[in-house]
C-alpha atoms as an extended CHARMM CRD file, in Angstrom:
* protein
*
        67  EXT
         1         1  UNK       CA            -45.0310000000       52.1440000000        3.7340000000  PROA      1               0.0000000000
         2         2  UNK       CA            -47.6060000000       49.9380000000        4.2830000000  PROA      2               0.0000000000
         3         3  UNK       CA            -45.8990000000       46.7760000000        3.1290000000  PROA      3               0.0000000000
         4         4  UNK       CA            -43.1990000000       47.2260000000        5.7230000000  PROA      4               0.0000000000
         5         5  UNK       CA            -45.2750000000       47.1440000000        8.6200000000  PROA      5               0.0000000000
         6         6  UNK       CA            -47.5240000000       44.1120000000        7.0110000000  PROA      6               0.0000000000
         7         7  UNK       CA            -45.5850000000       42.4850000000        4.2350000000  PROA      7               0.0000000000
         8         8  UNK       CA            -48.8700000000       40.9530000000        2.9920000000  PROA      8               0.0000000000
         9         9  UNK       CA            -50.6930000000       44.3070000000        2.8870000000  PROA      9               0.0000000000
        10        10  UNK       CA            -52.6020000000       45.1730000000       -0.3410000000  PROA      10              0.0000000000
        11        11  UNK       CA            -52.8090000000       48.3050000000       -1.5740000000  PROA      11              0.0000000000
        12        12  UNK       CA            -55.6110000000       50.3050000000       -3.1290000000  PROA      12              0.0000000000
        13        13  UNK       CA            -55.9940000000       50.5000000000       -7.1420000000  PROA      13              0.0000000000
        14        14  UNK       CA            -54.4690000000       53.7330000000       -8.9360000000  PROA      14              0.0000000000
        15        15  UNK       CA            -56.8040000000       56.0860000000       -9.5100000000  PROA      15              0.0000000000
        16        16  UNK       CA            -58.4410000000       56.3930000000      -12.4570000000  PROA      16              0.0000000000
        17        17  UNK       CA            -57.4150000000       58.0170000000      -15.6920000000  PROA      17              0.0000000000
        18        18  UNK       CA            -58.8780000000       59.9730000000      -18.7940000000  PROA      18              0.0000000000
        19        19  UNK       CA            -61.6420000000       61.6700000000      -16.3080000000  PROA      19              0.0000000000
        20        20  UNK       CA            -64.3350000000       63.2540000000      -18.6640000000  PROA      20              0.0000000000
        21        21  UNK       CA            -66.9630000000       65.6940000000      -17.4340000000  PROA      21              0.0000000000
        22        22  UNK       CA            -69.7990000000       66.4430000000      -19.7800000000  PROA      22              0.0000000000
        23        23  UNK       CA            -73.3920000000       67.9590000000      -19.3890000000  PROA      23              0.0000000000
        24        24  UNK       CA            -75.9400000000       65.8450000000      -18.8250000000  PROA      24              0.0000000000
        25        25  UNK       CA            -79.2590000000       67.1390000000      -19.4670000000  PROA      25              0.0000000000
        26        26  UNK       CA            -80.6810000000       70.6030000000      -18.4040000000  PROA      26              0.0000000000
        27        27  UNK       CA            -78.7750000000       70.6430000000      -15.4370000000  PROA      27              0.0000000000
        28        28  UNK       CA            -76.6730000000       67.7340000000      -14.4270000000  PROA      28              0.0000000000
        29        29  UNK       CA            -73.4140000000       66.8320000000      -15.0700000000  PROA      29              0.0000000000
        30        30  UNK       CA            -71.9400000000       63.3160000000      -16.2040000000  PROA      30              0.0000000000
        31        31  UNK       CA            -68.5790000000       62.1490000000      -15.0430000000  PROA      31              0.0000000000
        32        32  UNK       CA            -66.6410000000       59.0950000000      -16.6330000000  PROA      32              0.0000000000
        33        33  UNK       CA            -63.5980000000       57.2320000000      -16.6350000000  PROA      33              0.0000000000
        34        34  UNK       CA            -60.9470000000       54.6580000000      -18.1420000000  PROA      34              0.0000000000
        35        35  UNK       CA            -61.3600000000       51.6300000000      -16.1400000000  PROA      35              0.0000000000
        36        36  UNK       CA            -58.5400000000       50.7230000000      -13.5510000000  PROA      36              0.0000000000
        37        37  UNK       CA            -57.3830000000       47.1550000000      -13.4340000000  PROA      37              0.0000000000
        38        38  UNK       CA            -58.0350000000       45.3970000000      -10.2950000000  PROA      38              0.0000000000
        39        39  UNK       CA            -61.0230000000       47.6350000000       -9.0590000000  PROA      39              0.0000000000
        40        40  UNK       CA            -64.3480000000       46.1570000000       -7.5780000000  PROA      40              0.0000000000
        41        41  UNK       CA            -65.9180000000       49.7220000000       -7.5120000000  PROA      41              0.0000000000
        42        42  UNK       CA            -65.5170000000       53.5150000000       -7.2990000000  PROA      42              0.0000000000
        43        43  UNK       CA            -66.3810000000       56.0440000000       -5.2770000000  PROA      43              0.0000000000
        44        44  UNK       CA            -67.4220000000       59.2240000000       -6.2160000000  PROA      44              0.0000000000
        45        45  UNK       CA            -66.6660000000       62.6470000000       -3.9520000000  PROA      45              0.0000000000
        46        46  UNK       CA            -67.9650000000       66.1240000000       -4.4310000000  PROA      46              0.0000000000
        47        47  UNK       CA            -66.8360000000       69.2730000000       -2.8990000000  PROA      47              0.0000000000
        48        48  UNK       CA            -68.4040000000       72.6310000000       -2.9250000000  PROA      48              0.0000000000
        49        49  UNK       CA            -65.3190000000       74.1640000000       -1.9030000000  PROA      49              0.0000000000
        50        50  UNK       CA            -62.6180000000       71.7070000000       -2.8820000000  PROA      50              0.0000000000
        51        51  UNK       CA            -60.8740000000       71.1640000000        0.5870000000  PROA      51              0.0000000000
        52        52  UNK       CA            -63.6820000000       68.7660000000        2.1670000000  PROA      52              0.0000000000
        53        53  UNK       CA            -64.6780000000       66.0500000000        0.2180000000  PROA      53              0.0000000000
        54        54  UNK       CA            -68.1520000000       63.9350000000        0.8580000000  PROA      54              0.0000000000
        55        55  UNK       CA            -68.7870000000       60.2030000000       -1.2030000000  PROA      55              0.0000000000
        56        56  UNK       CA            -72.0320000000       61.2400000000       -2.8400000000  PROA      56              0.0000000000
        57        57  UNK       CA            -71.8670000000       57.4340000000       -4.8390000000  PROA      57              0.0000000000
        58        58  UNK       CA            -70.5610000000       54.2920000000       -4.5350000000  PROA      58              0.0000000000
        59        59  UNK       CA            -70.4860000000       52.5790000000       -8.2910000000  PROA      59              0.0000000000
        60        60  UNK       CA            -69.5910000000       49.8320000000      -10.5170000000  PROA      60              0.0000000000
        61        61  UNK       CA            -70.0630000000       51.8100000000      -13.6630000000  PROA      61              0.0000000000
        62        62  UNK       CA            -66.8880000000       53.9690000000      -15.3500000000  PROA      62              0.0000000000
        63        63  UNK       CA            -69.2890000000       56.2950000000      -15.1450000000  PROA      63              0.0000000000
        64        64  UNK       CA            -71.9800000000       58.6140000000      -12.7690000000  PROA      64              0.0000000000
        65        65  UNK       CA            -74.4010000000       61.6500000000      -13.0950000000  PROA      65              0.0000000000
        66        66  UNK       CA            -75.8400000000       63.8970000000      -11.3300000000  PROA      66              0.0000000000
        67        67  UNK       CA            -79.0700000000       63.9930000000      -13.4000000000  PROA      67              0.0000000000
């Protein structure tokens, strides 16, 4: 859609793939990911209620924990 109002538009990365959540320490939590080809960074959302999100990171990593 985007490309046929702006032929030159880029669009955004897929999103990532192979998301793995594992404990991290006594009470965090560890999130990683397969890399996505073309992307700078990732940003990283939580939701207590999973209807509004909120970017609680901004990273270069493949992965991010809470802990």
């Amino acid at each position: 859609m985007l490309r046929y109002f702006n032929p030159l538009a880029v669009f955004p990365p897929e999103p990532p793939y192979a998301l793995h959540v594992v404990q991290d320490g006594a009470r965090g939590l560890r999130v990683a990911w397969d890399p996505v080809v073309g992307a700078t960074h990732y940003t990283v959302e939580s939701s207590s209620d999973g209807k509004g999100f909120a970017e609680v990171a901004n990273v270069t990593a493949t992965s991010w924990s809470t802990g």
